[in-house]
C-alpha positions in Angstrom: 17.7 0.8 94.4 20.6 2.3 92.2 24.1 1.8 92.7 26.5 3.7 90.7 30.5 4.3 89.8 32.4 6.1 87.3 32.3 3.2 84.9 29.2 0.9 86.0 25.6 1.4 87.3 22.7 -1.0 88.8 19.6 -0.5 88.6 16.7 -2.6 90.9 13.1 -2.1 90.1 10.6 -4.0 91.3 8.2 -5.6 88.9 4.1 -5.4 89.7 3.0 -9.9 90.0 5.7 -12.4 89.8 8.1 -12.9 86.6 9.9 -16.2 86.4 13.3 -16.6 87.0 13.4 -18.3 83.9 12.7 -15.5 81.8 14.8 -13.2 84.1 18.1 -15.2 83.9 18.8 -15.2 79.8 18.5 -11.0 80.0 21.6 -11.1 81.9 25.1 -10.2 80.8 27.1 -13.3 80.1 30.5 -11.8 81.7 28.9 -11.3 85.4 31.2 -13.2 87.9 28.5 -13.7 90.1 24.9 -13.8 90.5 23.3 -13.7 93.6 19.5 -15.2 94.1 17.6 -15.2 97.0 14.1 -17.1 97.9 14.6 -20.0 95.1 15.8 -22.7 96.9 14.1 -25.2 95.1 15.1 -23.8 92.0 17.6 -26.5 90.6 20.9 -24.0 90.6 24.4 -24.6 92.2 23.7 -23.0 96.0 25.7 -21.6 98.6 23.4 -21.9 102.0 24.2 -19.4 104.4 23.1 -20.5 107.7 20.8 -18.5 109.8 21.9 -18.0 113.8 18.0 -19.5 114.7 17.7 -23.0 114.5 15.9 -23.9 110.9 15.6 -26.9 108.9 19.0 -27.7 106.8 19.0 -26.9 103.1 20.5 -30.0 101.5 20.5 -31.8 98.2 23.1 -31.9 95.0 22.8 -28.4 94.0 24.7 -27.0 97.6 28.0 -26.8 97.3 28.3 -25.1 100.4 27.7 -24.1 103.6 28.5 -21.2 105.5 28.0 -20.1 108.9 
C-alpha cells in the first residue's frame, strides 16, 4: 500500500514471519501525532477500543482510555 502527496509519502510492506512490535516501534519518527495499531490488545499501550456492532467480549483494563461506538 502507498499513499502519497506533494510533500509526504507512506509506504506499507508486508514483512515474510512476524517482527515484534518492539523492534517496529523505535524506527518510527518521533514527531508522528498518531499511531495507529491494530491486533495488540494485550500489548501494554494507552488504547482506544472501538466497539464492534456484534456482540463481543469488552476490552477493558488501565491501558483504555476510551471507548467508542
Amino acid at each position: 500500500m502507498c499513499a502519497h502527496d506533494p510533500t509526504q509519502h507512506f509506504v506499507r510492506i508486508r514483512e515474510r514471519g512476524s517482527v515484534p512490535l518492539t523492534d517496529v516501534l523505535p524506527g518510527l519518527p518521533l514527531d508522528l501525532d498518531l499511531v495507529l495499531i491494530e491486533g495488540h490488545k494485550h500489548a501494554p499501550l494507552p488504547k482506544i477500543v472501538l466497539e464492534h456492532p456484534d456482540e463481543r467480549p469488552a476490552i477493558e483494563g488501565p491501558e483504555v482510555i476510551a471507548t467508542l461506538p
